[in-house]
C-alpha positions in Angstrom: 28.3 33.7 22.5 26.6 30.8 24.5 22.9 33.2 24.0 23.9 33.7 20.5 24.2 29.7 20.0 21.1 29.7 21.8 18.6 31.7 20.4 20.1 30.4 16.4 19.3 26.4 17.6 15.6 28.1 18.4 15.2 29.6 15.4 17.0 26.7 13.3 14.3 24.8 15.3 11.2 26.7 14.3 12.4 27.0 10.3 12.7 23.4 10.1 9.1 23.0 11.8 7.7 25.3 9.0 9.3 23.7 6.0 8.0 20.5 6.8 4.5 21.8 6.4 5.0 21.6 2.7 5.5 19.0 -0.3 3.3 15.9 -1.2 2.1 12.7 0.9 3.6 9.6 -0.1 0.5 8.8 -2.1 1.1 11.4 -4.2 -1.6 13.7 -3.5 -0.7 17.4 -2.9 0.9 17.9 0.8 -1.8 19.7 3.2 -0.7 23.4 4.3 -2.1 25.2 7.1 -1.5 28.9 8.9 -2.0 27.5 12.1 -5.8 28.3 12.2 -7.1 26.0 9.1 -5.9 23.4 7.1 -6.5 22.4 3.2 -4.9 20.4 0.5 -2.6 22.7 -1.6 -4.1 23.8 -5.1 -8.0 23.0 -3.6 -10.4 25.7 -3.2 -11.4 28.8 -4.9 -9.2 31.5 -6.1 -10.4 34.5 -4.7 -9.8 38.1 -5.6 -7.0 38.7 -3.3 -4.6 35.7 -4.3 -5.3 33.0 -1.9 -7.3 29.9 -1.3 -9.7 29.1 0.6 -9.7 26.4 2.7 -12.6 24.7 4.0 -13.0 27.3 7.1 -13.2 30.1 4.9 -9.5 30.9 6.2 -7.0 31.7 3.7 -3.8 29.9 3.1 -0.7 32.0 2.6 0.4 32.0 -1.1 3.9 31.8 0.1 3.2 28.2 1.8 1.4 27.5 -2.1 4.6 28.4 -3.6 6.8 26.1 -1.5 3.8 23.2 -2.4 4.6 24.0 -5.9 7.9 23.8 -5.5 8.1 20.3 -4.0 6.0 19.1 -7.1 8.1 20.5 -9.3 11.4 19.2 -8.4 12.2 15.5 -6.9 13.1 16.5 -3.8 12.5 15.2 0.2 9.1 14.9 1.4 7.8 16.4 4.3 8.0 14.9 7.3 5.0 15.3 8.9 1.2 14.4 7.7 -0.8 18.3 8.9 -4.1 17.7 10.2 -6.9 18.6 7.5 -8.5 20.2 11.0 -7.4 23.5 13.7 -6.2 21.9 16.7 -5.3 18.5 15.9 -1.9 17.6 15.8 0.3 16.0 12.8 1.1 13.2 11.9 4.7 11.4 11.1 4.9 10.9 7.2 6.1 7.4 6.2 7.4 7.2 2.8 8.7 4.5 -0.3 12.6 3.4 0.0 12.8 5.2 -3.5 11.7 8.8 -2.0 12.9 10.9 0.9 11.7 12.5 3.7 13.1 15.4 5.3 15.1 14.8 8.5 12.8 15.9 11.9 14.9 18.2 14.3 16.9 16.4 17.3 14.1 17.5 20.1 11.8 15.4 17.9 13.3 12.5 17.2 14.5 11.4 20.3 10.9 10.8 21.3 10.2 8.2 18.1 11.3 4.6 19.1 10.4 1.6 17.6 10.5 -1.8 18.9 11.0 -4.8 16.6 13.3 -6.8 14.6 15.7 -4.0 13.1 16.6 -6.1 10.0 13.0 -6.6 9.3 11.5 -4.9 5.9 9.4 -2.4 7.8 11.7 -1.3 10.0 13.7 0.5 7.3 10.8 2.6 6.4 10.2 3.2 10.2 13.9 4.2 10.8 13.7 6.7 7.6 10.9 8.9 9.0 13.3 9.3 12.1 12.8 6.8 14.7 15.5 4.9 16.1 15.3 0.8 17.5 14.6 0.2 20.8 15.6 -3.3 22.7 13.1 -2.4 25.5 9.7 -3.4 24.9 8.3 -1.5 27.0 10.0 1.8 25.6 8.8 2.6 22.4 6.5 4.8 20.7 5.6 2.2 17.6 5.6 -1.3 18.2 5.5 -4.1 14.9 6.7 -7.7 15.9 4.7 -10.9 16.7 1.3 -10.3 18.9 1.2 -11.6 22.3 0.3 -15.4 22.5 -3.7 -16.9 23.1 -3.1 -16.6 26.7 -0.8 -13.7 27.4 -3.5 -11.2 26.4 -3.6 -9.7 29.8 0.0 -8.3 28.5 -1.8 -5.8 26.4 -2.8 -3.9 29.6 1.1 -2.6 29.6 0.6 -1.0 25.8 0.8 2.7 27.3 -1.9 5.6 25.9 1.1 7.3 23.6 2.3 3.9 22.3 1.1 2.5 18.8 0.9 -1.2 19.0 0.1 -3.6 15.4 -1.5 -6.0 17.1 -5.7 -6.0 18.9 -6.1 -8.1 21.9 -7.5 -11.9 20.6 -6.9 -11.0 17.1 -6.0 -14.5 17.1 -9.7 -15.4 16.9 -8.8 -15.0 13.2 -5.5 -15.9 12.8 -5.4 -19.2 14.4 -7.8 -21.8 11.8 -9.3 -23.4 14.7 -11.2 -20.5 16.5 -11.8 -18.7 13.1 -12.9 -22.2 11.8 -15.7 -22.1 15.0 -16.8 -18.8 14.6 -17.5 -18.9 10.7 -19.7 -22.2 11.6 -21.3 -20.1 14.3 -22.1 -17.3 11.9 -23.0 -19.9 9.0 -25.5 -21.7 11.6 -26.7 -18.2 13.3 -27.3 -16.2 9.2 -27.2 -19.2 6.7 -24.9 -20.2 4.1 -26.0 -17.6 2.0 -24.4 -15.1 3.6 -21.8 -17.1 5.0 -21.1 -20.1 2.5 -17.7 -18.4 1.2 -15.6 -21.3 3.4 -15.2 -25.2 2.5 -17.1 -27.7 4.7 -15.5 -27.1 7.9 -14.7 -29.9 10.7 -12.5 -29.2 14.0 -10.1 -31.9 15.5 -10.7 -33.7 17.6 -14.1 -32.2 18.8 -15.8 -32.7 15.5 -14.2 -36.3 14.6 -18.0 -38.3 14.8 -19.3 -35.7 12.6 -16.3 -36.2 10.5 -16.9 -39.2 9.5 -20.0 -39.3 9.0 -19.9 -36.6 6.1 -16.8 -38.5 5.1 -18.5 -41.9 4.5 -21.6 -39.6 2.8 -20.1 -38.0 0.7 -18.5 -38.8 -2.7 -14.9 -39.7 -3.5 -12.4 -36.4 -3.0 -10.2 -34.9 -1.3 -9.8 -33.1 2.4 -7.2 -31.2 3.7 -5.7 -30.8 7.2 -4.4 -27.7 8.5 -2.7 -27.6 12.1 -4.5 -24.7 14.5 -1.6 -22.1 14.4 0.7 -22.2 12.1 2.0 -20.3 8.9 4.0 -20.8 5.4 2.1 -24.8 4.5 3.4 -25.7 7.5 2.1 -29.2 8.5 -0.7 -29.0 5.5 -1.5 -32.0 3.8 -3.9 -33.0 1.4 -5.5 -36.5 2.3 -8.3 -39.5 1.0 -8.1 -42.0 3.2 -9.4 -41.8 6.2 -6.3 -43.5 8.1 -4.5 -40.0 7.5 -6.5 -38.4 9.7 -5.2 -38.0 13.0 -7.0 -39.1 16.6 -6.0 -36.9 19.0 -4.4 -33.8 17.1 -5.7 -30.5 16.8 -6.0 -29.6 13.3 -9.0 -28.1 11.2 -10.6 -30.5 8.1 -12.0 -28.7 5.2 -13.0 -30.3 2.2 -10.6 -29.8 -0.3 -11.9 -27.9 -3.4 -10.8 -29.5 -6.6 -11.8 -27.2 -8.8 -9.3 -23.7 -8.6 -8.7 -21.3 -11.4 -5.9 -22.2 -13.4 -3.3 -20.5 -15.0 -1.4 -22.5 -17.8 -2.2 -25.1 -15.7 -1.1 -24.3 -12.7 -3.1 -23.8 -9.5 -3.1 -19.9 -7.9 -5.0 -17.8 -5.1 -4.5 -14.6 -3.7 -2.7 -13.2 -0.9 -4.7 -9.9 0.2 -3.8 -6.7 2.9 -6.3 -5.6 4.8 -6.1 -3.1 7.8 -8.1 -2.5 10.4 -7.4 0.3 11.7 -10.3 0.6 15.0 -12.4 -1.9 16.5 -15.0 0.6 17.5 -15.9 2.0 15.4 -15.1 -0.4 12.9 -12.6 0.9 10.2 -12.0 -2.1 7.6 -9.6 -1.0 4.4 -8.1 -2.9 1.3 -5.2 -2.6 -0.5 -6.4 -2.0 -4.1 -3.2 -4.6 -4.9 -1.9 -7.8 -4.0 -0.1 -11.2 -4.7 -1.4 -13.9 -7.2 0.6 -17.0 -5.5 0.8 -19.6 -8.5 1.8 -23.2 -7.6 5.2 -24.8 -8.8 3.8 -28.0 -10.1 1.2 -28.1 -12.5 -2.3 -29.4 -11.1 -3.3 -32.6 -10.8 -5.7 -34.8 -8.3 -3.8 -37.7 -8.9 -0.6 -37.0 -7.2 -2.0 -35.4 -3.2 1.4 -35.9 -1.7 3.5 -33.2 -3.9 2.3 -30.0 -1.9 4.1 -28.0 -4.6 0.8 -28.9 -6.6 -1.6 -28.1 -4.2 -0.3 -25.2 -2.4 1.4 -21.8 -3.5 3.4 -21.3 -0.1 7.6 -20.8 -1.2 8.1 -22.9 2.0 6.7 -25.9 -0.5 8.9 -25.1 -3.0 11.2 -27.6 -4.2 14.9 -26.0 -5.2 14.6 -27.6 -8.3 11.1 -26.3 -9.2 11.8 -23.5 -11.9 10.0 -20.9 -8.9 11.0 -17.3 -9.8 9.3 -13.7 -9.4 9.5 -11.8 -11.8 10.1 -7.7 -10.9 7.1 -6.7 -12.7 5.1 -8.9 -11.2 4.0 -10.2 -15.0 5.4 -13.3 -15.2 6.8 -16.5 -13.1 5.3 -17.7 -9.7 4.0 -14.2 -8.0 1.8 -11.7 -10.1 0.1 -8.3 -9.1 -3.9 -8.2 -9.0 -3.5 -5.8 -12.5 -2.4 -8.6 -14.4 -4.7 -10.8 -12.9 -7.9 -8.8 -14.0 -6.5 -8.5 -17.5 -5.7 -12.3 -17.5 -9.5 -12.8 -16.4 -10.9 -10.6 -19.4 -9.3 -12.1 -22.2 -10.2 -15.7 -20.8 -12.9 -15.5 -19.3 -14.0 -12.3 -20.6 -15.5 -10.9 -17.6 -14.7 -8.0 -15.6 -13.0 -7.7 -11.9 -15.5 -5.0 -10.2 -18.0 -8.2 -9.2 -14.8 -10.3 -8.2 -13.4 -7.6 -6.4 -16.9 -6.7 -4.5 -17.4 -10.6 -3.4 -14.2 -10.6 -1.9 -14.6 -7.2 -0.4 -17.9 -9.1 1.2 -15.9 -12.2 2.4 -13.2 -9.9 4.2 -15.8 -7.8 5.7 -17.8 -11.0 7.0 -15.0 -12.5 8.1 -13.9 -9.6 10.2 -17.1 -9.6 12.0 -17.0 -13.1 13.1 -14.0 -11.9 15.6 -15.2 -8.3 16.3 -17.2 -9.0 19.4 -14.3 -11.0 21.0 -11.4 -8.0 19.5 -13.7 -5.5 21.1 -14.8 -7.2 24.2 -10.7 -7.7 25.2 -9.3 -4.2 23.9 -11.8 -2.0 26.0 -11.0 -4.1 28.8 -6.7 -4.3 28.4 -6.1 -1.2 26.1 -6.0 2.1 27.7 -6.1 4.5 24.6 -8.7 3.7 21.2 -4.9 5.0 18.9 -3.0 2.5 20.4 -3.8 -0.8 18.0 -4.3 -1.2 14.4 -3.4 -4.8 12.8 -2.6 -5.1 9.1 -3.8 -8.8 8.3 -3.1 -11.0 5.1 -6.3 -12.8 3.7 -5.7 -15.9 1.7 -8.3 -16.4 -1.1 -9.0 -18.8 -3.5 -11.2 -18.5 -7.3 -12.9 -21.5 -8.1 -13.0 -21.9 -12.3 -16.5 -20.2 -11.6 -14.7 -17.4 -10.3 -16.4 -17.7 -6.4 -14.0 -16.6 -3.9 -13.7 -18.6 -0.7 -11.6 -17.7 2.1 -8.5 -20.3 2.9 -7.1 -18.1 6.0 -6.4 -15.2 8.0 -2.8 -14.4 8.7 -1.9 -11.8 11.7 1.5 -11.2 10.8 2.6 -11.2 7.3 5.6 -11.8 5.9 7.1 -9.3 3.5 9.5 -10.7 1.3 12.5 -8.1 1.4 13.9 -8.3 -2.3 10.8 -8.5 -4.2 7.1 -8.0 -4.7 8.4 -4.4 -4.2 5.3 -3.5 -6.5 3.0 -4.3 -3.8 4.7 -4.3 -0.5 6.2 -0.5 -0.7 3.1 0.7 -1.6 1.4 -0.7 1.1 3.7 -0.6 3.5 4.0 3.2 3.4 0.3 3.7 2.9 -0.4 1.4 5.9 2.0 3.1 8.8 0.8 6.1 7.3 -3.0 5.0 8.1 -2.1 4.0 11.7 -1.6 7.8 12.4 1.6 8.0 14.5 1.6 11.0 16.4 4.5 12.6 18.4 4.1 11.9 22.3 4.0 15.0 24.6 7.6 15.2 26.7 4.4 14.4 30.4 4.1 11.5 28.7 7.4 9.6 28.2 9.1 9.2 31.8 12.6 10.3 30.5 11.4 13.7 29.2 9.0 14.7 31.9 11.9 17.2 33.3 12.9 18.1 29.8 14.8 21.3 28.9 14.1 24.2 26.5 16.3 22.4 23.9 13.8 19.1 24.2 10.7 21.2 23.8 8.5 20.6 20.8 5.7 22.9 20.2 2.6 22.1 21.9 0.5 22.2 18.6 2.7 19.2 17.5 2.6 16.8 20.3 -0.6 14.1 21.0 -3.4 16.1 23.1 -4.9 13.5 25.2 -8.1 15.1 25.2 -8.0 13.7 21.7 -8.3 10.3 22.9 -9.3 9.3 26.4 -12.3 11.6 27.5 -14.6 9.3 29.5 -18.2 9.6 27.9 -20.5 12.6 29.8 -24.2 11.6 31.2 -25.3 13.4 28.3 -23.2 11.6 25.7 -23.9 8.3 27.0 -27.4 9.1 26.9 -27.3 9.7 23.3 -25.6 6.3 22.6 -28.1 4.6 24.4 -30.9 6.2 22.2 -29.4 5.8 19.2 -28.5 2.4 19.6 -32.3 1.1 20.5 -33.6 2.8 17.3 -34.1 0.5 14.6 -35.8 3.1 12.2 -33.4 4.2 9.2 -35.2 7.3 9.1 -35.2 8.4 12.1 -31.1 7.4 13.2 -30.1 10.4 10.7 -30.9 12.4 13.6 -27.3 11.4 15.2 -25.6 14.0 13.5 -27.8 16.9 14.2 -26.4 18.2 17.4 -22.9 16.8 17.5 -20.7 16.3 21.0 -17.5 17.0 21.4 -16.7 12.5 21.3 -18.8 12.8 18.4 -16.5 15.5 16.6 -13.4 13.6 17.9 -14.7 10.1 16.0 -15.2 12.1 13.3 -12.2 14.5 12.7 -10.2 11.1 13.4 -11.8 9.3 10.6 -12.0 11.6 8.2 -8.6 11.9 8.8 -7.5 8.5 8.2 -9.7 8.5 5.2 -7.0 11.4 3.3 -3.9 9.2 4.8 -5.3 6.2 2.9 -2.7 6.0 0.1 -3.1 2.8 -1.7 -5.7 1.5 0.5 -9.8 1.6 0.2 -11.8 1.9 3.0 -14.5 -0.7 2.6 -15.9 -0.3 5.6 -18.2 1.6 6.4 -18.7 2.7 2.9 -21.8 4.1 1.9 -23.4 0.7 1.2 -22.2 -1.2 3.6 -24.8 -0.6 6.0 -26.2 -4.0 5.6 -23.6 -5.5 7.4 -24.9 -4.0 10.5 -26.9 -7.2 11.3 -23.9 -9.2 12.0 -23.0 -7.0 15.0 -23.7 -8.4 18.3 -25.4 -5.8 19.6 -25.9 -2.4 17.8 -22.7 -0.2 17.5 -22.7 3.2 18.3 -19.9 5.0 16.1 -20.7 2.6 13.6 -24.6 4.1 13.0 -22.3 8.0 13.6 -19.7 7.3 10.7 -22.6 5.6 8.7 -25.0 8.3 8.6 -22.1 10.9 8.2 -20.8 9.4 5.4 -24.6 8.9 3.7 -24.9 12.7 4.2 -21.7 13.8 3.1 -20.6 11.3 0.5 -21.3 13.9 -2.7 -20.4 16.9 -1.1 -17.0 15.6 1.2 -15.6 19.5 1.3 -19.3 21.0 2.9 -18.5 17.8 5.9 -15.2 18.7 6.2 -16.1 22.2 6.7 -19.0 21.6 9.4 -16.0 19.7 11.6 -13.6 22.3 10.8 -16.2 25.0 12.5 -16.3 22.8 15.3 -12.6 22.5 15.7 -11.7 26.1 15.7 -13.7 26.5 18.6 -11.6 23.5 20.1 -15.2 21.8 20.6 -13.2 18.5 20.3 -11.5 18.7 23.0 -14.1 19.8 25.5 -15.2 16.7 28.3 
């Protein structure tokens, strides 16, 4: 009886592997399939004569995994569970998925290897806990990791983030989010490249290094209004909005902007935007959008002649009076937070302009922001992270439209708040479409201390698990070679010759981006794109994997399915994983 029970937990084991290789992605695009030698998107390809499809190897998928895909589409049922490579030999991914869908529950060997660390009455951690993890109070036992970044001078901590762990947070990323040391480094980039390029921030003054200079353009200039903004903090805390000079403080740090007086109104009322963006690598760098957002109107209709009601002047619910009339409305159509759809419409019959210009300038002000802290992010996660997969950051952007419809930046949050009972148009979305960008993978049982003597019932099987080879292959002579080349050519022409003889950490930044790319879900990847090549001069130095992914993506951008099938060659040969 005991070898019966035995061998029927095996099996149950194995059919519950291969049913989650079916159904849709939470963005709604049809689930990938695979026969264990080449993966596709169900319903792409070309029928052939003998009933199947071909994927982009040339090897068929079974039409009996198609008619489970079709299935799944047909009736509202769970979704799978895991994210299947589009590539041989490269394992899955864990699917993430909307409160208002399922997902099919992952086998007991499985699960007890996803933990996640964080506050487990936070938003996110429900749509963690759903795709089968379970909370952790150990902080250094975890597999996926989303709570508050280590502080300015703890970033030395980052060195205990362990090569299987996924960790929301880069090293320094607080050169952004704190106003101070973005403040100096947009200066730095507006002195180095010119305010044409970088004249998408207010006049900028940092306390109490900057105070001479201060007032001098304060005594210059005409009659307005600044506004002070402690270093490092969040929600309007300790913002004020000030025009005499007695307000400002000696010996405080705080950032001084000048105050712009002229926002886009609605009915009166003063609003800017509350974007997501995700980076999800450093280097290369991986920038993408969430094509949705928040349009944060004010509670007090606008006026400069009352600068001590901060329910005028800033959209932050923190300001919010109780008595103020604030309400959200489920749609996001009405009241004090809207979606970016009505916002477009509201801006054609106004001002009677389309959003694809908007939308592009402030796809160029998050991009050029991001820079100004890529050299630090970089410098301090080669030197403290272990493994390229483990960080990722999700980031909220604060911009403001001026009633000529210019988008400046306010600031850079590195932990956003996600309200749990509403906005539920744009956080689920994105929320789901973000873990699933980050690319959780399932740790091999070597690499978590309590499963290195594992038994036969703990096994997972091997094509599942992380493959280190994936990630932390040291560079070959020959490879590092190459990068030095590459990166001392200047000539356009001439660069496109990165991509003709691929090695194996070549393939791997590829199949890993290409990958991310089809686990987008409500996000765009704005950079790289295939114009975004001009950006490149911001770099410190030249990047390597940025000049790979740009020239792959100029070659391939018209005919994705032909790139896809060039990497797929590779990885069938398990190329990838060679040193």
């Amino acid at each position: 009886m005991k070898m019966c029970k035995g061998f029927f937990d095996k099996f149950f084991r194995i059919f519950v592997l291969v049913i989650l290789a079916s159904g849709e992605h939470v963005s709604g695009d049809p689930a990938v399939t695979t026969d264990g030698q080449c993966a596709t998107k169900a319903g792409e390809g070309q029928e052939s004569s003998s009933g199947t499809n071909d994927c982009p190897s040339g090897k068929p998928v079974s039409p009996l995994t198609e008619e489970i895909a079709k299935k799944h589409e047909k009736k509202n049922i769970a979704q799978p569970a895991l994210t299947l490579s589009l590539f041989s030999n490269v394992p899955p991914t864990i699917n993430f998925v909307r409160p208002d869908q399922q997902v099919e529950e992952l086998p007991p060997a499985i699960r007890s290897r996803l933990k996640y660390y964080g506050d487990p009455s936070s938003v996110i951690a429900g749509y963690i806990s759903r795709s089968g993890f379970t909370h952790s109070t150990d902080a250094g036992e975890y597999t996926f990791y989303f709570s508050l970044p280590y502080q300015i001078n703890e970033t030395k901590y980052y060195q205990m983030v362990r090569p299987y762990q996924k960790f929301n947070h880069f090293p320094d990323s607080w050169i952004l989010g704190c106003k101070d040391k973005l403040a100096g480094n947009l200066l730095h980039f507006k002195i180095k490249y010119g305010s044409e390029e970088y004249g998408f921030f207010p006049r900028t003054f940092i306390l109490p290094f900057d105070r001479i200079s201060l007032k001098r353009a304060w005594d210059s200039t005409e009659k307005g209004a600044w506004i002070l903004k402690p270093s490092c903090t969040f929600g309007g805390n300790g913002i004020e909005v000030v025009n005499d000079w007695k307000q400002i403080p000696e010996n405080e740090y705080v950032v001084v902007q000048r105050y712009i007086p002229n926002p886009i109104l609605c009915d009166g009322f003063k609003m800017d935007l509350r974007l997501y963006v995700h980076v999800t690598s450093i280097d290369p760098l991986r920038i993408y959008l969430l094509n949705e957002g928040s349009v944060r109107i004010s509670a007090k209709k606008y006026t400069m002649d009352d600068l001590h009601n901060r329910a005028i002047h800033l959209t932050n619910r923190d300001v919010v009076p109780e008595d103020s009339g604030y309400f959200v409305d489920e749609n996001m159509e009405r009241g004090n937070r809207r979606s970016f759809t009505w916002l477009w419409g509201y801006l054609k019959e106004k001002y009677g302009v389309e959003h694809q210009p908007i939308w592009d300038s402030i796809k160029d002000v998050v991009i050029k922001t991001i820079l100004t802290g890529e050299a630090k992010m970089r410098k301090s996660t080669r030197a403290f992270i272990k493994n390229r997969y483990s960080v990722h950051e999700l980031f909220g952007f604060d911009i403001l439209l001026d009633e000529d419809l210019k988008a400046w930046l306010m600031e850079v949050n590195v932990s956003p708040r996600f309200p749990r009972n509403i906005l539920k148009r744009v956080t689920q979305p994105m929320l789901a479409s973000m873990l699933n960008l980050a690319g959780v993978q399932i740790p091999a049982a070597e690499m978590l201390p309590k499963l290195k003597h594992s038994t036969e019932e703990d096994a997972v099987p091997e094509h599942l698990v992380m493959n280190r080879n994936l990630w932390t292959q040291p560079l070959t002579d020959e490879e590092k070679t190459k990068h030095a080349k590459y990166t001392g050519i200047t000539d356009e022409v001439a660069q496109q010759s990165i991509l003709d003889k691929l090695t194996p950490d070549d393939i791997r930044m590829l199949v890993e981006t290409v990958g991310e790319y089809h686990r987008r879900g409500d996000f765009e990847r704005i950079f790289p794109a295939p114009d975004t090549k001009k950006y490149h001069k911001f770099f410190k130095k030249p990047r390597y994997y940025n000049l790979l992914l740009h020239h792959w993506i100029q070659r391939y951008q018209h005919n994705e399915k032909e790139g896809i099938k060039v990497l797929e060659s590779y990885c069938k040969q398990s190329k990838h994983l060679q040193p």
